[in-house]
C-alpha positions in Angstrom: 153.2 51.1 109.4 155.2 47.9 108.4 158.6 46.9 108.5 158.6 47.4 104.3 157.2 51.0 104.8 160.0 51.9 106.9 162.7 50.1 104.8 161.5 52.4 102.0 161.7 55.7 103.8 165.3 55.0 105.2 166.5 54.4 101.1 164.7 57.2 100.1 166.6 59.2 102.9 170.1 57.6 101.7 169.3 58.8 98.4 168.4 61.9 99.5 171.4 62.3 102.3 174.0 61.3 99.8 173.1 63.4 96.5 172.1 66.2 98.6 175.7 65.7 101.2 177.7 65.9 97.3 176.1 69.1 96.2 176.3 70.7 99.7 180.1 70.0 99.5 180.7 71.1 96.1 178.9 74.2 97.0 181.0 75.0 100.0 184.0 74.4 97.9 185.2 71.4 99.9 184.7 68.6 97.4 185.3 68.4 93.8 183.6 66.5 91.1 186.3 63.7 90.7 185.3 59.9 89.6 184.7 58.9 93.3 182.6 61.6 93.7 180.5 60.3 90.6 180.9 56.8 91.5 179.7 57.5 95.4 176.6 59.4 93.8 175.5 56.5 91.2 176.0 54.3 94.2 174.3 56.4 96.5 171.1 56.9 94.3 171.0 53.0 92.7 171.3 50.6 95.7 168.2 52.3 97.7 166.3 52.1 94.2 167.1 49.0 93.8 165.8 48.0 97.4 163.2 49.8 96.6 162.2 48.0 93.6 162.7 45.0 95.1 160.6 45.2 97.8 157.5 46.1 96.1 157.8 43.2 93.5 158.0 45.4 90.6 161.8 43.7 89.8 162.3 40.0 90.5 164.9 38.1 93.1 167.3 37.2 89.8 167.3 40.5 88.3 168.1 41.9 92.1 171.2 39.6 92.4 172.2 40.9 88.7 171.7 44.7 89.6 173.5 43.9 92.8 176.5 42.2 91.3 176.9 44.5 88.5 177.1 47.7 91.5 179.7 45.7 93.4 181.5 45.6 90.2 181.1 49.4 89.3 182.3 50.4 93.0 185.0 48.0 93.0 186.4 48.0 89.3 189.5 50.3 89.2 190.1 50.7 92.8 193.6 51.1 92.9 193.8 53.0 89.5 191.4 56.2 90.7 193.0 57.5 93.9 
């Protein structure tokens, strides 16, 4: 098993760890379903696809530098405005 292989499973875990840590927590009742919480999910489920993608070839090095700047943009635009 290569490095790539084990690359892949640790996103797919993120992605799984993160959407599944947001609906455990709204289902105990200790987290809402706020803008954060939406943004940390989008984040959560993109970046590791992204990865993903990238690694197998199926999306080139530009388009990963595009898809990268534009989440850095999402997670960061209206940071002091959403508290």
């Amino acid at each position: 098993m290569g490095w790539k292989y084990v690359v892949e499973i640790v996103a797919v875990l993120i992605m799984v760890g993160g959407v599944g840590g947001i609906f455990y927590g709204m289902f105990k009742g200790t987290l809402g379903l706020s803008f954060r919480t939406i943004q940390f999910m989008a984040i959560a489920f993109v970046v590791p696809a992204v990865v993903i993608l990238s690694m197998e070839r199926s999306i080139g090095s530009e388009a990963t530098a595009a898809l990268i700047g534009t989440i850095v943009g999402y997670a960061l635009s209206g940071s002091g405005s959403h508290d």
